[in-house]
Every structure is written in C-alpha cells, then in structure tokens.
C-alpha positions as CSV (number, residue, x, y, z in Angstrom):
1,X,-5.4,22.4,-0.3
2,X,-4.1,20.3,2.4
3,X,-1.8,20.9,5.1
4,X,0.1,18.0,7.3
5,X,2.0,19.1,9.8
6,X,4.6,16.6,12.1
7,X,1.8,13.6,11.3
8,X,2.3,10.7,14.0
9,X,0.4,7.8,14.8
10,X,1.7,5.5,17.2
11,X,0.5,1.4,17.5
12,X,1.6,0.5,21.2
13,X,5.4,1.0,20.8
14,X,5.7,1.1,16.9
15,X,5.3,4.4,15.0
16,X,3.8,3.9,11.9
17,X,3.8,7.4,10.7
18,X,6.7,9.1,12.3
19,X,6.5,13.5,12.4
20,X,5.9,14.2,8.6
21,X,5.6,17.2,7.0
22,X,3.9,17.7,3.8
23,X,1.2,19.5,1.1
24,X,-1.1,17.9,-1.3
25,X,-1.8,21.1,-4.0
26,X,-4.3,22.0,-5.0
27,X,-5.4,21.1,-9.0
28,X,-2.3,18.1,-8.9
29,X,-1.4,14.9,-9.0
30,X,0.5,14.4,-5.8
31,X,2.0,10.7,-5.3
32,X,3.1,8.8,-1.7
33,X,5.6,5.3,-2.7
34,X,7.8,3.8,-0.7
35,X,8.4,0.0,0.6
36,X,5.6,-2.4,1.7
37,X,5.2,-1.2,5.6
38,X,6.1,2.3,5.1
39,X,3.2,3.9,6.6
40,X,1.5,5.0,3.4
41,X,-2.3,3.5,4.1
42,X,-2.0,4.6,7.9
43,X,-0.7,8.1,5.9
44,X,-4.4,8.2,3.9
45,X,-6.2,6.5,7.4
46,X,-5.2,9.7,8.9
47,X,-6.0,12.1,6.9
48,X,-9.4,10.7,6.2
49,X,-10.5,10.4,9.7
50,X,-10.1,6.7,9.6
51,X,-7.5,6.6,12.5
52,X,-6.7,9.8,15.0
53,X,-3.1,10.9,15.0
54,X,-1.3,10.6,18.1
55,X,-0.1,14.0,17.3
56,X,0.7,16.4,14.5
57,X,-2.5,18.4,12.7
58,X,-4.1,18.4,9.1
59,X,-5.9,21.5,8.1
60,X,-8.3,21.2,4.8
61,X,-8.5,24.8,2.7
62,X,-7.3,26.4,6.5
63,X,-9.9,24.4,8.3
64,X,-8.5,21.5,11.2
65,X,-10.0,19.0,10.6
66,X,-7.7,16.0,12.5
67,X,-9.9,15.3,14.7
68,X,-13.2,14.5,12.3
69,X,-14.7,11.9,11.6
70,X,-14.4,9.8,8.6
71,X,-18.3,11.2,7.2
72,X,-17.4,14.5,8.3
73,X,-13.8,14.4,6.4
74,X,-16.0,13.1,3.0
75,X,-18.7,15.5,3.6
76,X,-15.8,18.8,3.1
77,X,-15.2,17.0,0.0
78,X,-12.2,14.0,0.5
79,X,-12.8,10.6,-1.3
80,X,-11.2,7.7,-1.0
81,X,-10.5,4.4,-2.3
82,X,-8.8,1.5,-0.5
83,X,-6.5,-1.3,-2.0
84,X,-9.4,-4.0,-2.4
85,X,-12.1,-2.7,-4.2
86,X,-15.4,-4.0,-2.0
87,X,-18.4,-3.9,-3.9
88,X,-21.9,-5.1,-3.2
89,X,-21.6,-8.0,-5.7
90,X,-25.2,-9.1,-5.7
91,X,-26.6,-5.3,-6.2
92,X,-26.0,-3.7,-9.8
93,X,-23.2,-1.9,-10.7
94,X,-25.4,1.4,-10.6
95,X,-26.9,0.6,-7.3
96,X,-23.2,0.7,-5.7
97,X,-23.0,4.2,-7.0
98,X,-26.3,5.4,-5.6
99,X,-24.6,5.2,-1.9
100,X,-22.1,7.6,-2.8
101,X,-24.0,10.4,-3.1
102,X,-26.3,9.6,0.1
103,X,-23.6,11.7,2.0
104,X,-25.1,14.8,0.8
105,X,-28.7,13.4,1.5
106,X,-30.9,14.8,4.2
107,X,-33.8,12.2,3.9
108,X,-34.6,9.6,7.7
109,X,-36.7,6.9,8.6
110,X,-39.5,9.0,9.1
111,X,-39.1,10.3,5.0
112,X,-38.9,6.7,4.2
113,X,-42.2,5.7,6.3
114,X,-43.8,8.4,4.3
115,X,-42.4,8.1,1.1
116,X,-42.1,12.2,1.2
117,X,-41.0,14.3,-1.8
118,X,-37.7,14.7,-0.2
119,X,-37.2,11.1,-0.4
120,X,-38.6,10.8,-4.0
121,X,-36.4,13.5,-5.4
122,X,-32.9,12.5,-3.4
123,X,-33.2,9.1,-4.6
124,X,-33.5,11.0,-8.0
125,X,-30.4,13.3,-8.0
126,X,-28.9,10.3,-6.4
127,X,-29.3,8.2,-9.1
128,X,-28.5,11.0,-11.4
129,X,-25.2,11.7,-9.9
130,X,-24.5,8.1,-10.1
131,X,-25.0,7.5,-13.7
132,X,-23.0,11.0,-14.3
133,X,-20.4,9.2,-12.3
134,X,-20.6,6.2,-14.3
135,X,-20.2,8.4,-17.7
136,X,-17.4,9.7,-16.1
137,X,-15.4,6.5,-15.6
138,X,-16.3,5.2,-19.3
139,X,-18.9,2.3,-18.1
140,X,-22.2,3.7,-19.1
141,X,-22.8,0.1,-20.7
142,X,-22.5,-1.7,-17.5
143,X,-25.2,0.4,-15.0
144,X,-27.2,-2.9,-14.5
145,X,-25.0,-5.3,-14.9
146,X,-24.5,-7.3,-11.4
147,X,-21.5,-5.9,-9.9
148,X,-19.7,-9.3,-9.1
149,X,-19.7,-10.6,-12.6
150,X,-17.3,-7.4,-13.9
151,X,-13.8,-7.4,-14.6
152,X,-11.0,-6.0,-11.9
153,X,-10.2,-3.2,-13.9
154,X,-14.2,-2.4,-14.4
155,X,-14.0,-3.2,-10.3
156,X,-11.4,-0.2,-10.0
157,X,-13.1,2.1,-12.6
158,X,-16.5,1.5,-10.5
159,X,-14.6,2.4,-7.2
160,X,-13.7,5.9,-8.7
161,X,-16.8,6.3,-9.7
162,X,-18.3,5.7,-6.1
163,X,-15.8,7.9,-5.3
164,X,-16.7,10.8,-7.5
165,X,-20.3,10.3,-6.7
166,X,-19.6,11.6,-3.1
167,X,-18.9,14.9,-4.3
168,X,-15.4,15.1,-4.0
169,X,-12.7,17.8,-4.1
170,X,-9.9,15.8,-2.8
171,X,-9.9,12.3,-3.9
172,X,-7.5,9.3,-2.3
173,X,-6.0,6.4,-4.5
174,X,-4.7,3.7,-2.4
175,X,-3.0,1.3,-5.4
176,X,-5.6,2.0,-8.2
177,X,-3.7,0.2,-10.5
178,X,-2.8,-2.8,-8.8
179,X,-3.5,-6.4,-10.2
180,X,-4.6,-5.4,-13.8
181,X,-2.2,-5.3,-16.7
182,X,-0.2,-2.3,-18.2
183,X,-2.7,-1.8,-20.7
184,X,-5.2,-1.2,-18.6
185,X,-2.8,1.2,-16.1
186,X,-2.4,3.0,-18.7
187,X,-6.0,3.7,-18.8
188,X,-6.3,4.1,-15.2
189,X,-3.4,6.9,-15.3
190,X,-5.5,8.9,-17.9
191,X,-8.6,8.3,-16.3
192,X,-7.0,9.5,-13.2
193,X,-5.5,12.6,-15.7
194,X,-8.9,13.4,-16.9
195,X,-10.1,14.4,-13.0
196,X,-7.6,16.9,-12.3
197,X,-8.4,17.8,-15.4
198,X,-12.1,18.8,-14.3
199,X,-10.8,20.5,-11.4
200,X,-9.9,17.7,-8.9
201,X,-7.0,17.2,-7.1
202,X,-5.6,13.2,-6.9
203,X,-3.1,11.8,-4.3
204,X,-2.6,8.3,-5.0
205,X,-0.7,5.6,-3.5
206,X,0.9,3.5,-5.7
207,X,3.9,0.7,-6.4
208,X,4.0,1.1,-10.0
209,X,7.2,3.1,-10.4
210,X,6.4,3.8,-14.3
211,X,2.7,5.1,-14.1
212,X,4.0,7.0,-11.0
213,X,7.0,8.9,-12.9
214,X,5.1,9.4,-15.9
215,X,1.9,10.6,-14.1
216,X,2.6,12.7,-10.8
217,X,3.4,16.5,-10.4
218,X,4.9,15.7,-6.7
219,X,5.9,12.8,-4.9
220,X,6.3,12.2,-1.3
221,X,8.6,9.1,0.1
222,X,8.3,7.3,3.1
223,X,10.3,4.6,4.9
224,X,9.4,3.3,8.0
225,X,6.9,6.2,8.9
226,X,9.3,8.6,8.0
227,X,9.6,11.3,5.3
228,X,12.9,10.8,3.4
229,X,12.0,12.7,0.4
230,X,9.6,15.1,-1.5
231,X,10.0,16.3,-4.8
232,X,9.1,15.9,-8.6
233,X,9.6,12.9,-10.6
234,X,13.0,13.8,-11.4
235,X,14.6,15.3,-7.7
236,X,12.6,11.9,-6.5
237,X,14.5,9.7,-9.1
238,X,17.7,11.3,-8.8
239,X,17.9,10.7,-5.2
240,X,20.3,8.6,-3.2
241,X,18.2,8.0,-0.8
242,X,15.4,6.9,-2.2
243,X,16.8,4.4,-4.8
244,X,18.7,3.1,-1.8
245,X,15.4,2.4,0.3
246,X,12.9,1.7,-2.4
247,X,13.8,2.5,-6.2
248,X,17.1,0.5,-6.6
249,X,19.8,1.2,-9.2
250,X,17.6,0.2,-12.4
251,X,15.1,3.7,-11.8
252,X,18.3,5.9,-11.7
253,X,18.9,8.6,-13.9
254,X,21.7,7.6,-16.7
C-alpha cells in the first residue's frame, strides 16, 4: 500500500530520519519501535504530510504523494493519531467525531449563510459516520457525555474513532497504548485487530514490547534515524542488533 523509499529529513545539522527504506502492506499490522529519539514520530510526520522530507519519496497505491499536504494525505485515505490524545473537552464526545468526517464535506460559508440542503444533509451523514464510528470503538454509551470527563483509555478509544470517521484506509498509531494499564492494552490491541479485520491496514508506533510481539505481522526498527532492522516478530526478536540498541537481553529468544 505504501512505498518509502531512502526517507530523510534533516533539522539544521541533525538527521532525524536517515535514508530508510521500507513497505507498510496492505491488510497488516505493520509496527515502527525503537529508543526514545529514534526518528519514529518524524517517521509518521512524513509520511502524513506533516513535515516535507529533505529527500527520499513515498508513493500511496503507486501515487507520490511526498510532497502533499497533510488534508490532502487524509483525503486518499491516511489517519492518524498522535501520542497525546487532544480532544475538545468542553464539546461531547460525539461532537469530536463529527469533525472527522468534515474532510469528505463539500459544504462553505455561503451553505452555512443559507442553511442549504447540502449543509442539512452533510451534517447528517456526518453525524452518522460519527456514531458508526463510535459503535465501532465500543462507546456507543458515551455519545453525549462531555469529552473531558472520560477516562484515558475512553480518550484513546475516542481518538480511533475520530480517526475512522475520516474515512481511512491507512490508519497511523503513534503509542495507542501508552499510559493505561495492561488490561486495557489488551483491549486496545484487539480493538486495533478488529480494523484490519474490516479491511484496514494499521501501522502503529509503540514501546510496549509485549502487545507489539503478540500483535504485529511486520516490524520496522530504527535507531537514530536509521533502519537497523525489518522483519517479523521473531527475525525482529532474534536479532543482535536490535536487542543491543533497544530490546536488551530479557526479549531474547531462549
């Protein structure tokens, strides 16, 4: 599905992603660890349109699209969420949602002056999409609750949701399981299981070296900026170099 190809992007002097190679396939779970600093958020800044690579391409389905913007990335169908989950915590849970889905919404200012039937039946399908989202995710029961008076893990389910709402084909964890207990990673990591499921594909970002193992069909390492393995679960835990930068002794194979 997507293509990266010799990926850089430089900050002054300091290359934060360094030439790397990769594939996210299509219909997977595809994984990017390494240390704090490695260059995975500048990784998933890049190929949403957040920041411009210095150099190196990434193609979506064939298409280049390295130098769109952010809205024109999500609009081909790539989601993302980001390590804080920023809600609007005075608006109800379902009317964070309802933004999602105004990507693929053709109504202006002048349908809005009007109050036209375009306007009338986006907000609808908007609001549709949004509670289908919310099904989705498994918080039907909190639509109108205010969003700052839910629980982190709600706060991560909601941000997949707003996610899904886009449209997506491609969606982007970064850390969906950080700061909430291994109870409720675990029901992150089937919640994340059930999407690819319904035909999307996940990369996530993510320090939890248990879900990660147990979870992901590939993985991608990086140190510094720089690719220093790709494999499955197994090839990834097996190898030297990676338990030497990031895993340590305790995730190698007996």
């Amino acid at each position: 599905m997507l293509k990266i190809e010799h990926l850089t992007k430089r900050f002054g002097g300091l290359a934060a992603v360094n030439d790397v190679s990769t594939t996210i396939e299509a219909g997977k779970i595809n994984a990017i660890i390494g240390p704090n600093g490695a260059g995975k958020t500048t990784f998933f800044n890049l190929i949403s349109g957040t920041h411009r690579p210095t150099s190196g391409t990434v193609t979506l389905d064939g298409r280049d699209v390295t130098s769109l913007r952010t809205d024109q990335v999500a609009r081909l169908g790539v989601a993302r969420t980001f390590q804080t989950t920023a809600l609007f915590d005075m608006a109800t849970v379902l009317d964070n949602l309802i933004v999602g889905h105004r990507l693929r919404t053709q109504s202006g200012l002048l349908d809005v002056l009007r109050n036209s039937s375009r306007l009338r039946e986006e907000e609808r399908v908007c609001r549709e999409k949004a509670r289908e989202a919310l099904n989705f995710v498994g918080l039907s029961h909190l639509e109108n609750r205010i969003a700052g008076d839910i629980s982190q893990e709600e706060r991560k389910r909601v941000a997949f949701a707003l996610a899904l709402s886009t449209g997506p084909r491609l969606v982007l964890l970064d850390e969906p399981a950080g700061g909430v207990n291994p109870d409720e990673t675990q029901g992150l990591a089937n919640l994340i299981r059930k999407m690819v499921a319904n035909g999307l594909t996940v990369c996530l970002i993510e320090h939890k070296m248990n879900m990660i193992m147990s979870l992901a069909d590939r993985i991608l390492v990086l140190n510094y900026g720089e690719k220093i393995a790709e494999g499955t679960p197994a090839e990834i835990r097996a190898n030297p170099a990676v338990i030497d930068a990031y895993l340590g002794s305790e995730h190698a194979p007996a």
